[in-house]
N, C-alpha and C positions, 0 to 999 in steps of 0.2 A: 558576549552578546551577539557580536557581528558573526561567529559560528552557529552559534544557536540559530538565527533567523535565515540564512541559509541553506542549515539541514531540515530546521521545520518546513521550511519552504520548497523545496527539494521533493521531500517524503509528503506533502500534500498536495502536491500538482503533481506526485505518481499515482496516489488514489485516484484524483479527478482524471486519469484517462482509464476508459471501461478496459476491463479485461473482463475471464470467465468469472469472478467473484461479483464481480459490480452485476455481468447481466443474471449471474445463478438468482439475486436480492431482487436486481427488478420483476425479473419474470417471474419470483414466488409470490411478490407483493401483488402483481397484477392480477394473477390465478389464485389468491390464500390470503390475498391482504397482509396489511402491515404488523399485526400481533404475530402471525406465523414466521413472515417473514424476519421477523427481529432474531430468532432461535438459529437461520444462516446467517445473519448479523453477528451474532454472538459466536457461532460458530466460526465463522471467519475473523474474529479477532481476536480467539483463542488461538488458533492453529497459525495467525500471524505472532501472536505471543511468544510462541512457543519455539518460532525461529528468531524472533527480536533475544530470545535468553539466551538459545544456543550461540547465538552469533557475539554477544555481546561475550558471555563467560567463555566461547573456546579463544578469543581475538583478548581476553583480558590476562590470559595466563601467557600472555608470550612478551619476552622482552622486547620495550623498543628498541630499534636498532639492530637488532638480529636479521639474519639472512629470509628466516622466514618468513619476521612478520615487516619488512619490506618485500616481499614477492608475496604477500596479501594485500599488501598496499599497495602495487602497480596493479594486480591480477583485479583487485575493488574498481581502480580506477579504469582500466580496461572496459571493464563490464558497463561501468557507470556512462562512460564515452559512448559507447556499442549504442546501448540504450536511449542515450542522446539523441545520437544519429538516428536511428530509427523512427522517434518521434515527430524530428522533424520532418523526416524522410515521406512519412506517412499520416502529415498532418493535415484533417480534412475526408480521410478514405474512411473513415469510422463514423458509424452512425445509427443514433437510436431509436429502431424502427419498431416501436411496441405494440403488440396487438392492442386493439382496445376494447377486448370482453373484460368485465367487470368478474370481480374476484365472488367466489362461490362460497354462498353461508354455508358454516360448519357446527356443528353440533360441540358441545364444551369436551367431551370426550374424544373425538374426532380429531376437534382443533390441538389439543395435548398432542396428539399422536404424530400430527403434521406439525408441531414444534419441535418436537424431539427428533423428527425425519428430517425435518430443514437444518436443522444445528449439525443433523451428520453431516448433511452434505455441502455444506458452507465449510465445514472443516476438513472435511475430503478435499475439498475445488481447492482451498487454498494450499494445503499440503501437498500436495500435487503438483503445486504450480510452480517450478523450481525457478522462477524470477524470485519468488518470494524471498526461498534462501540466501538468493544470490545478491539480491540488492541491499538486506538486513547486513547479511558479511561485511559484503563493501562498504556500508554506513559504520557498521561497526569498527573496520580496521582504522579508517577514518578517523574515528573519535576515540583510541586509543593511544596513544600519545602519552608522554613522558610527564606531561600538564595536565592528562586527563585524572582525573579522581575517579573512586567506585562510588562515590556519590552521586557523581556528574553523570556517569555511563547507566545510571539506576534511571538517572533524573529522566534522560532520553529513554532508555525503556520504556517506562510509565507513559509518557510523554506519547510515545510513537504508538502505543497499545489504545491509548483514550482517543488517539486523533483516527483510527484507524474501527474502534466502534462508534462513535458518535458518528462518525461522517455517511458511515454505513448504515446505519441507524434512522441518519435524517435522510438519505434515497430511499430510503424504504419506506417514510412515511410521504415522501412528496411525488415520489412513481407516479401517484394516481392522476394527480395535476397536469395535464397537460398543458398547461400553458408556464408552467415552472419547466419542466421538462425540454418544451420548444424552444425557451430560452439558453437551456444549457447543451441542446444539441447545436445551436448556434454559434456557442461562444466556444463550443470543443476543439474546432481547428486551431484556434488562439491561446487556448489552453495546452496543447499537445506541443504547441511551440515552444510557450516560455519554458513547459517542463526540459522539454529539450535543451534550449538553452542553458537553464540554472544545471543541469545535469551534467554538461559539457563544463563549466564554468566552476563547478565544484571538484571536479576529476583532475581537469588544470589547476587548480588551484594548491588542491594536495601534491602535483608530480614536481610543481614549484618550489612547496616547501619542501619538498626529498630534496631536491638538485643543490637549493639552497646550503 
């Protein structure tokens, strides 16, 4: 349990700091509104799926204890550290400055077409984005382990894929809000922190149990 709440914790204060997926959903929400904008929603939590599987199935064929899959386990916790660092590093310099033109009516035809356009490219932006691969790996090598089950390694797939369109999901419907908005560019320093920290604290944590 005390893992589970950790890595949920972890993998959801990495959503909450914006990257290019978070601003591709705002800025489609704010020019297309939130029905368009749900198809980069979707899109993006496909093409995060899709490295959540690769990660979990290439990190579940390898034995613990092997040469290799400990130098995926320091190589994860490297990355996880990096990206620590970073957050803290840069906590506060981010900020979400949105236009505020109001999203343009679409015709039911039109809007299909701006669904299927937003969903390419919410899956392009996340595909793309080679954090993505890298921090799924490293959560994966993570929860590989000698105690881990293909149950347990499913449980977190599903897991990491429903936290990752829902959360997407509700920016996209609350974009419009300005005063939900103003609140979370507020609280984003603070939020960029603790990620930071859990991020650090989970890297040590696993380099602990190697040494051990």
């Amino acid at each position: 349990m005390e893992q589970f709440l950790l890595v949920a914790a972890v993998h959801f204060l990495a959503l909450l700091s914006p990257g290019p997926d978070f601003f591709l959903i705002t800025r489609t929400a704010i020019r297309q509104g939130w029905r368009v904008a749900s198809g980069a929603c979707i899109g993006v939590a496909l093409a995060n799926g899709a490295y959540i599987a690769l990660a979990f199935f290439g990190v579940a064929g390898l034995q613990a204890g092997s040469a290799l899959f400990q130098v995926i386990q320091i190589a994860g916790c490297a990355f996880l550290l990096y990206i620590g660092l970073l957050f803290l590093r840069h906590a506060g310099t981010a900020s979400l400055r949105l236009p505020g033109e109001q999203p343009a009516e679409l015709s039911r035809l039109a809007q299909r077409s701006a669904w299927f356009r937003a969903l390419g490219l919410g899956a392009t932006s996340a595909l793309l984005n080679p954090k993505n691969a890298l921090f799924y790996a490293s959560l994966a090598a993570m929860l590989s382990g000698p105690d881990t089950t293909a149950g347990t390694r499913l449980f977190y797939a599903v897991w990491m894929f429903a936290v990752v369109l829902g959360w997407d999901l509700l920016m996209a419907g609350m974009v419009g809000r300005a005063a939900a908005m103003g609140r979370f560019n507020a609280a984003l320093p603070w939020i960029e922190r603790l990620s930071g920290v859990l991020l650090i604290i989970l890297a040590l944590a696993v380099l602990g149990a190697m040494v051990i």
